[in-house]
C-alpha positions, -999 to 999 in steps of 0.1 A, spaced: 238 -213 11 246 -237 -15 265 -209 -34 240 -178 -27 239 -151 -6 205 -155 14 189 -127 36 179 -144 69 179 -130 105 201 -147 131 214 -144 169 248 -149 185 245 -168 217 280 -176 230 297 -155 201 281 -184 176 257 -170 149 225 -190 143 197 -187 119 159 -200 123 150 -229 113 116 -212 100 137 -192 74 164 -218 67 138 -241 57 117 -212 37 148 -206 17 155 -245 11 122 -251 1 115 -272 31 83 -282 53 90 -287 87 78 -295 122 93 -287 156 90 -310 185 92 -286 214 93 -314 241 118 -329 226 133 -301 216 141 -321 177 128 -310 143 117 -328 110 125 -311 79 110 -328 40 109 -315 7 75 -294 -1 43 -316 -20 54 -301 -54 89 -315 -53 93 -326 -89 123 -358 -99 135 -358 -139 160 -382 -150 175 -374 -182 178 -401 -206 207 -387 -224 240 -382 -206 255 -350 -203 293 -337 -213 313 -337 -186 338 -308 -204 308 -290 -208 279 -296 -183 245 -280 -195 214 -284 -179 180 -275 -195 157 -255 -168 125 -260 -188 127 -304 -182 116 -293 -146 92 -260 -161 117 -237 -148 133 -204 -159 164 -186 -151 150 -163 -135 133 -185 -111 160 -205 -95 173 -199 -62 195 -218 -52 216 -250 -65 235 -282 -51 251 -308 -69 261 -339 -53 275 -378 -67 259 -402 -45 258 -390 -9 288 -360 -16 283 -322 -23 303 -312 -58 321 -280 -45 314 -262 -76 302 -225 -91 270 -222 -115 259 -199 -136 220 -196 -143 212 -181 -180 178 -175 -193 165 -210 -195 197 -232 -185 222 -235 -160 257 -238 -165 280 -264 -140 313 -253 -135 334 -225 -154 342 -250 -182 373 -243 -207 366 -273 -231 399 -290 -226 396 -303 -189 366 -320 -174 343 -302 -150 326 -333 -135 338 -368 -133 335 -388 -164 306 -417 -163 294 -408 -131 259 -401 -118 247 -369 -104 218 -353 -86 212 -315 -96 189 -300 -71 172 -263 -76 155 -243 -51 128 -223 -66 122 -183 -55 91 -197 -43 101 -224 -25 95 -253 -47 124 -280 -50 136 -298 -79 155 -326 -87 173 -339 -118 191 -372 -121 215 -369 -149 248 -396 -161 280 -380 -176 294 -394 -207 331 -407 -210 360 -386 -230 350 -365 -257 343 -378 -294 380 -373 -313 360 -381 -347 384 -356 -373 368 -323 -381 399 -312 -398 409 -285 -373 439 -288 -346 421 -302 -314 432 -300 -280 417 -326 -251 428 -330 -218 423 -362 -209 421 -365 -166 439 -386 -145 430 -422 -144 449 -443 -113 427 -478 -127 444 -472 -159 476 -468 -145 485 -426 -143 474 -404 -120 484 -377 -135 464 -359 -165 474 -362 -202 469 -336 -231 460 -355 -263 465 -331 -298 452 -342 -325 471 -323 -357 450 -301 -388 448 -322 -421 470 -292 -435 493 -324 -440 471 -352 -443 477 -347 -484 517 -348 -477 513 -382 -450 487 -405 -466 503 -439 -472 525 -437 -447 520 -455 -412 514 -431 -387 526 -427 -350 521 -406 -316 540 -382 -309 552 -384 -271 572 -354 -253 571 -350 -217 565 -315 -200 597 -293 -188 573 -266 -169 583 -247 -133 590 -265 -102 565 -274 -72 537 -262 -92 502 -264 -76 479 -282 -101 463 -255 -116 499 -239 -128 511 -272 -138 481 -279 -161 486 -242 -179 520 -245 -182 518 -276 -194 492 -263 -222 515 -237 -229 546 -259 -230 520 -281 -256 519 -250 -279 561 -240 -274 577 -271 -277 593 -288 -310 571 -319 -307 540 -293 -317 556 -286 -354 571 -319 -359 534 -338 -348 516 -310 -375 540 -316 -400 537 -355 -403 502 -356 -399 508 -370 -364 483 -371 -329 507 -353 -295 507 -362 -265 518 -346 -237 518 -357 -197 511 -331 -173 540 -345 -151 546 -324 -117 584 -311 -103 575 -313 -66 605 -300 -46 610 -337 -28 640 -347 -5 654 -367 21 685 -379 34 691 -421 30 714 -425 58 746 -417 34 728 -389 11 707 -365 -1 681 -379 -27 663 -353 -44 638 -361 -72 641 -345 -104 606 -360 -119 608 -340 -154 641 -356 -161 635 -390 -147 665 -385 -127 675 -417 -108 657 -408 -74 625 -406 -94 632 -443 -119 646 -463 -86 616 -445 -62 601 -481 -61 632 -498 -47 633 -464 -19 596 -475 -9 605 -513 -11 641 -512 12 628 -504 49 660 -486 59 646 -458 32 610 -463 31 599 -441 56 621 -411 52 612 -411 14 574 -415 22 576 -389 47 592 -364 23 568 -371 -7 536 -366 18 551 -333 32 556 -317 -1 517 -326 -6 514 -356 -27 513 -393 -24 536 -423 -30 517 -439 -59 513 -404 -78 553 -400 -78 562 -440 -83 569 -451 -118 561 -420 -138 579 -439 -168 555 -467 -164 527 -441 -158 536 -425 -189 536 -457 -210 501 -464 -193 491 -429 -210 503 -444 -245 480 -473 -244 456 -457 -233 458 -426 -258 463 -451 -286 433 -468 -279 414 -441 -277 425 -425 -310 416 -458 -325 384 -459 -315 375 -431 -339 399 -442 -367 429 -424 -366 448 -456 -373 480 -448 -349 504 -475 -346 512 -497 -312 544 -480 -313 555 -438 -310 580 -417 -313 596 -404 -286 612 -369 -288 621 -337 -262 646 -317 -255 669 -303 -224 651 -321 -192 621 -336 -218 652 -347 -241 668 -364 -207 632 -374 -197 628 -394 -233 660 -412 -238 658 -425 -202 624 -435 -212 633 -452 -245 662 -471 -223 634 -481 -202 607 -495 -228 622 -502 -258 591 -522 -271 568 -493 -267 593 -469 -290 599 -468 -330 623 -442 -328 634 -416 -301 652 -383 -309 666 -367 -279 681 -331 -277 709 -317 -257 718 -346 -239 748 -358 -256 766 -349 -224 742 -371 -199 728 -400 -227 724 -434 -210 751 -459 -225 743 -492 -231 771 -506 -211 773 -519 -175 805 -511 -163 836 -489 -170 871 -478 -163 865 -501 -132 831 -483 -123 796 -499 -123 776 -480 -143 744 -473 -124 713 -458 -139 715 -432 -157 748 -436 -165 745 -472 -174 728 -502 -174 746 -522 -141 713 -515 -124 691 -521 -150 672 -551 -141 668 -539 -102 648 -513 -118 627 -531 -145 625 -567 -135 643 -578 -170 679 -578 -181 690 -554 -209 688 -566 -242 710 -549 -263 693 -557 -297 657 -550 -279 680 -512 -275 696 -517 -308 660 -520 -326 647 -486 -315 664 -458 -344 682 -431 -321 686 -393 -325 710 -375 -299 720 -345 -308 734 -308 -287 743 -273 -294 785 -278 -300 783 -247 -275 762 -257 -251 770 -249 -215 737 -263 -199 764 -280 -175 741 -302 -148 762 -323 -137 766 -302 -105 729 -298 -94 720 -322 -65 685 -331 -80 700 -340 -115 727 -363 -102 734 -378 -64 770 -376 -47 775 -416 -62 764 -404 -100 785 -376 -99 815 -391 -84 813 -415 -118 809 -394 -140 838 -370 -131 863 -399 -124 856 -413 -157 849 -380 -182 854 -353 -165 833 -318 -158 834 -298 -189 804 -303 -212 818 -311 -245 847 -332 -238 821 -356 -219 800 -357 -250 828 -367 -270 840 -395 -251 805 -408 -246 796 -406 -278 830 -427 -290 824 -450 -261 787 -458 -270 796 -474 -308 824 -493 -284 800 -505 -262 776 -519 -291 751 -491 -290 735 -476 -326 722 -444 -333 731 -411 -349 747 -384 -327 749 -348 -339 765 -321 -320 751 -286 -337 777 -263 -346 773 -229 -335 745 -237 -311 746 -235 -275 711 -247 -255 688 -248 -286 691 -260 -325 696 -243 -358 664 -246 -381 691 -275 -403 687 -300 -369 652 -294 -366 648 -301 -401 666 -334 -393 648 -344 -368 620 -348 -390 635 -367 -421 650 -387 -393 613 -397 -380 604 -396 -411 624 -423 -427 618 -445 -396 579 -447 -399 574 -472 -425 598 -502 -422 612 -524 -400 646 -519 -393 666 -485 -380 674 -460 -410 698 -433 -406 691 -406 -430 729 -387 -434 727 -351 -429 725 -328 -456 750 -303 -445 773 -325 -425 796 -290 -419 772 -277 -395 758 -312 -384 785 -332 -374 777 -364 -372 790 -396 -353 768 -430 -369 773 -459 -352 750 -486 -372 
C-alpha cells in the first residue's frame, strides 16, 4: 500500500483476494462507517489530521521533506503518497531519522516536475494522517562555483523540445586564459546506441557528454556544453516507391523532411503509424533541428540569467554521425551558428549548390530542396557568413553511403552517378566542387588517420574556434603543419 508492505487478513471469493475494510482503513489512518442496508461505506481522515504548507519551495533534483513541520519522526511514518493535483506520483521514498527522501535523486535530472504543486501525505504507525502542501522550484541556480557542473535540464514541449538537454558549465581552470574574449556555447549532438529506452539514452548520453571532443574543447575555452539527449528509434515505412528509414542522430533526410511525410496524405499515415509502433509520438521525432535550436535559446537564456555572458550565437562542432548531425544543422540555421567544425564528413558534407551533372541536388546532398524544408530560400552569403571546419581521417573507410537509414534508394542513386562509391575520391571531388559552387570554408583531410584525428587536428579545431570568437567576419587560421593537415581553403 502506497509503497509498503502491510499485514492484513483477506479472503478469496471467486479466486479474487479481498481485505477488510476495518484493517484497510486502520492502516490508512481512516474513520469509517458501514451502511449495512445499503450495503455502502464512508471512509474520512481521523480528528488529528494535521495540513502544513511550506512557504519555501522545494528542489525538484533533490526533494527533501522535514518530518518534524508535521511533529513527526522517521521512525513513526507508515506509509506515504504523493500526488500533483488529483494524480498519484508513482515514486519510491526513503524515510531517515527525521526526513524523508522523494525519489532516488542523482542531482543531474529532476525527480518531480519543475514549478508544480504537490500534496505529501504520511500515514502515522498510529494511525494519524498528515498532509503537506509544498511548490517545486524551477531549474537549478547555475551561479559559478568554479567547479565543472553538470545539469540535466528536462524536456520542455512549450519551449519547443521534447527531448531533455545536458547543460555543462566548464571549471575556471581557463577562465585566466579566456577573459576578454566573447564567449560562446558549445553545441554537439549525441551519437549513443540505437532504439534506446529512455533511461539508456539519458546515460549514454551523459557518458557520450564526458567522451566526446566537444568536452576538452568547451574546458579549454572557458566555454558552457550542451548536449541534446536525442533518441535513434528504429523507425520505418515504405512510401509507396521506398523504404524511409530515419536516422535521427545524423539528421538524415527522413528525419529533416519528416514534416513534409506528415503533411503529404499519401505518406502521412504510414509514417505516423511507424513512429507510434516503435513507441514514440509524431511531435517528439518532427523537427529535431528546430528542437535543437529551441534548446539553444533556451540554454542561452538560462546561462544569462546568472551571468555567464554567452553570446546569441554558438559553435557547432561533432564528429562521425554528431559531425553529419552539425553541418546539416548549420546548413539549416545559419543565423543561430558563429562557426561549425564538422568531422569525418568530407565524404557526405552538404554543398551549397542546387543542381549538378544534370541531377537535382536534394537534401543532404544539396540545397534544390531547401526551401520545401525551411520555408526560406538559401542564401548563400547567410551560408558564406558562418566560418566552416570539415575535416576526415585521409584513411577513413567509415563508407555509409550503403546503409538504407543513412541514405534512401533516390540519395544514393545521386551520389554514385555523380562521385562514385569509394570514400576518398568522393571527398575530393566534393571538396573541389564546393569552392566551384561558391561555398567558403577550410577542409582538411588528416593524413594517416582513418575514423578519428591526430592530436595536430584537434589542436586545430580549437585555434580555428578560437580565432572566430571575437570578430565579425570568417577567419581561417592556416595549419601549422600543412604536411599532415592538408588543407583545401576556399575564402
Amino acid at each position: 500500500m502506497n509503497g509498503q508492505e502491510i499485514q492484513a487478513d483477506n479472503v478469496i471469493v471467486d479466486d479474487v483476494p479481498y481485505v477488510s475494510l476495518v484493517d484497510m482503513a486502520e492502516h490508512l489512518g481512516l474513520e469509517h462507517e458501514w451502511d449495512a442496508r445499503g450495503r455502502s461505506a464512508q471512509v474520512w481522515r481521523k480528528s488529528e489530521a494535521r495540513t502544513v504548507t511550506l512557504e519555501e519551495k522545494v528542489d525538484p533534483f533533490k526533494p527533501v521533506i522535514d518530518l518534524t513541520v508535521v511533529g513527526l519522526r522517521g521512525e513513526q511514518v507508515g506509509a506515504v503518497g504523493l500526488q500533483m493535483g488529483s494524480d498519484w506520483v508513482p515514486v519510491p521514498f526513503q524515510v531517515g531519522l527525521n526526513r524523508l527522501t522523494i525519489g532516488e535523486p542523482d542531482g543531474t535530472a529532476p525527480v518531480l516536475a519543475l514549478d508544480q504543486r504537490f500534496t505529501l501525505t504520511i500515514y502515522a504507525k498510529n494511525g494519524s494522517a498528515y498532509r503537506i502542501d509544498f511548490a517545486t522550484s524551477g531549474l537549478p541556480d547555475l551561479t559559478s562555483t568554479g567547479q565543472r557542473r553538470v545539469v540535466r535540464v528536462p524536456a520542455m514541449p512549450e519551449k519547443g523540445f521534447h527531448w531533455p538537454y545536458f547543460l555543462v558549465l566548464p571549471s575556471d581552470a581557463n577562465k585566466k586564459a579566456n577573459q576578454g574574449h566573447k564567449r560562446y556555447l558549445v553545441v554537439e549532438t549525441n551519437n549513443t546506441g540505437p532504439d534506446d529506452p529512455l533511461p539508456v539514452l539519458l546515460k549514454e548520453t551523459r557518458q557520450d557528454l564526458e567522451r566526446g571532443f566537444s568536452s576538452a574543447i568547451a574546458e579549454e575555452l572557458w566555454s558552457p556544453l550542451l548536449m541534446p539527449a536525442f533518441p535513434r528509434p528504429h523507425v520505418a515505412w515504405h512510401d509507396g516507391t521506398q523504404w524511409r528509414v530515419l536516422y535521427t542522430h545524423a539528421l538524415d533526410r527522413d528525419t529533416a523532411t519528416l514534416h513534409l511525410a506528415f503533411a503529404d496524405p499519401r505518406t502521412a499515415r504510414a509514417a505516423e503509424s511507424a513512429i507510434r509502433s516503435a513507441g514514440y509520438t509524431p511531435e517528439s521525432l518532427t523537427h529535431l533541428d528546430r528542437q535543437l535550436a529551441a534548446m539553444i535559446d533556451h540554454a542561452i537564456s538560462y546561462l544569462n540569467q546568472y551571468g555567464h555572458n554567452v553570446e546569441p550565437k554558438v559553435f557547432l562542432v561533432g564528429y562521425s554521425a554528431s559531425g553529419t548531425f552539425v553541418d546539416r544543422c548549420a546548413n539549416l540555421h545559419p543565423h543561430k551558428v558563429k562557426a561549425v567544425a564538422s568531422g569525418a564528413t568530407l565524404d557526405d558534407m552538404m554543398l551549397p549548390l542546387a543542381s549538378y551533372g544534370g541531377e537535382d541536388l536534394i537534401f543532404p546532398i544539396g540545397t534544390a530542396d531547401y526551401q520545401a524544408i525551411t520555408g526560406r530560400p538559401f542564401d548563400l552569403n547567410a551560408h558564406n557568413q558562418v566560418p566552416r571546419l570539415i575535416f576526415m581521417g585521409e584513411d577513413d573507410t567509415n563508407n555509409t553511403l550503403p546503409y538504407s537509414d543513412t541514405y534512401s534508394d533516390d540519395e544514393r542513386g545521386i551520389i554514385q552517378r555523380l562521385w562514385g562509391e569509394e570514400i576518398l575520391p568522393r571527398a575530393k571531388q566534393l571538396i573541389e566542387l564546393y569552392g566551384k559552387a561558391g561555398g567558403k570554408g577550410i577542409f582538411i583531410l588528416d593524413k594517416g588517420m582513418q575514423h578519428s584525428m591526430s592530436q595536430e587536428m584537434q589542436d586545430y579545431v580549437i585555434t580555428f574556434l578560437k580565432a572566430n570568437r571575437d570578430g565579425a567576419e570568417p577567419v581561417y587560421p592556416m595549419p601549422g603543419n600543412p604536411a599532415h593537415l592538408q588543407y583545401t581553403l576556399h575564402d
